[in-house]
KEFI-816937 format. One record per residue (C-alpha): z, y, x. Coordinates in pm, whole numbers, padded with zeros to 5 digits, always signed. Layout:
BEGIN
ZYX...
***
This chain:
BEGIN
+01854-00750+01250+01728-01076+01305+01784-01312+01112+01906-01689+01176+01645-02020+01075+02003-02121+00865+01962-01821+00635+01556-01862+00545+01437-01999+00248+01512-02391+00177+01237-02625+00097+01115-02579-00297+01282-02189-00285+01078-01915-00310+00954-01737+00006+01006-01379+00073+00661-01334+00200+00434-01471-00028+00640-01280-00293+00559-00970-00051+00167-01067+00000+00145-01098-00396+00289-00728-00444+00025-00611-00165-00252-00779-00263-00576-00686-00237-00774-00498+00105-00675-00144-00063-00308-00181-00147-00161-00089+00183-00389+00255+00262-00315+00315-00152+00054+00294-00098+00085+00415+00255-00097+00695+00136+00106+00787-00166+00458+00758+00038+00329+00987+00333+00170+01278+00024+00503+01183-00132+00402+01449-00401+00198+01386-00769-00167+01338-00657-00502+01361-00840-00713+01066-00885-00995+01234-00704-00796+01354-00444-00636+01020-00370-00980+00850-00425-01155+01074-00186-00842+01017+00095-00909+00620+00071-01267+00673+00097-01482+00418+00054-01285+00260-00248-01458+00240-00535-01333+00431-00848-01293+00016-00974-01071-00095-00734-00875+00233-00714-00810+00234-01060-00702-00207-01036-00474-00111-00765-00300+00163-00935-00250+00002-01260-00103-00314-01073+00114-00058-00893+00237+00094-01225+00344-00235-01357+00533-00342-01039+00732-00012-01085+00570+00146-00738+00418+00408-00873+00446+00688-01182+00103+00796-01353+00158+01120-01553-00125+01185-01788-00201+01556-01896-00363+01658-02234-00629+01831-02101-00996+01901-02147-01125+01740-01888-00844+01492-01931-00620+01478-01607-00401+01251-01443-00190+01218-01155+00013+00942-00947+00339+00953-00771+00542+00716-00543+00857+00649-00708+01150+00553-00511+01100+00187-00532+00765+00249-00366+00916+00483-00159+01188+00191-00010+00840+00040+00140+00757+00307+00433+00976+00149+00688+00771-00187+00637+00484-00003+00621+00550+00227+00911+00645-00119+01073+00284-00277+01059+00122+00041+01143+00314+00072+01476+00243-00277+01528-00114-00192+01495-00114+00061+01718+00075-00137+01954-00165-00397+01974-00491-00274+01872-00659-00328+02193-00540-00705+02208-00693-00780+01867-01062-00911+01865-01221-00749+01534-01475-00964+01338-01800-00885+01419-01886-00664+01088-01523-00472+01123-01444-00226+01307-01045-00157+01402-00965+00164+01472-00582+00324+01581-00394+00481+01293-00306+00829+01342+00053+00896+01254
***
């Protein structure tokens, strides 16, 4: 449904999509969430780490928390020796994939139209 100029946001309201760019932040959030909502299942740390390869155990880690707070994502911690811990899309997270699934057709739409930067290279998205 698209939507008419008369229902956007006014001057001095809040806009939709820098609230949505602030919630996705960051060059990993996307692959991290996409991801989770295709596994759809708990993951492993390591497992998810080594699926978004080359994110750094850093960054991984900032994403996740960030994704905890928001509500996007469940982290289950075990009391084990060696300590374990796993992540799960929760529903709220889960109400992203047709968004997601959105941009990623887009993507793959247009990825031949799109001139990379020169140290970047764009490659389709399998589905």
């Amino acid at each position: 449904m698209v939507k008419k100029f008369s229902d956007l946001p006014k001057v001095g309201e809040p806009c939709p999509m820098v609230n949505f760019v602030s919630l996705i932040a960051g060059k990993w959030a996307i692959p991290i969430l996409y991801r989770l909502i295709v596994i759809d299942d708990p993951v492993r740390f390591s497992v998810l780490q080594r699926a978004i390869h080359p994110i750094t155990q850093k960054e991984l880690t900032r994403q996740l928390r960030q994704f905890e707070v928001r509500g996007l994502i469940v982290r289950q911690v075990f009391a084990e020796v060696p300590p374990r811990v796993e992540y799960q899309i929760t529903e709220l997270g889960k109400s992203l994939r047709p968004a997601l699934d959105s941009l990623a057709g887009w993507m793959n739409a247009h990825i031949h139209e799109i001139s990379p930067a020169p140290s970047l290279s764009v490659k389709p998205v399998d589905e």
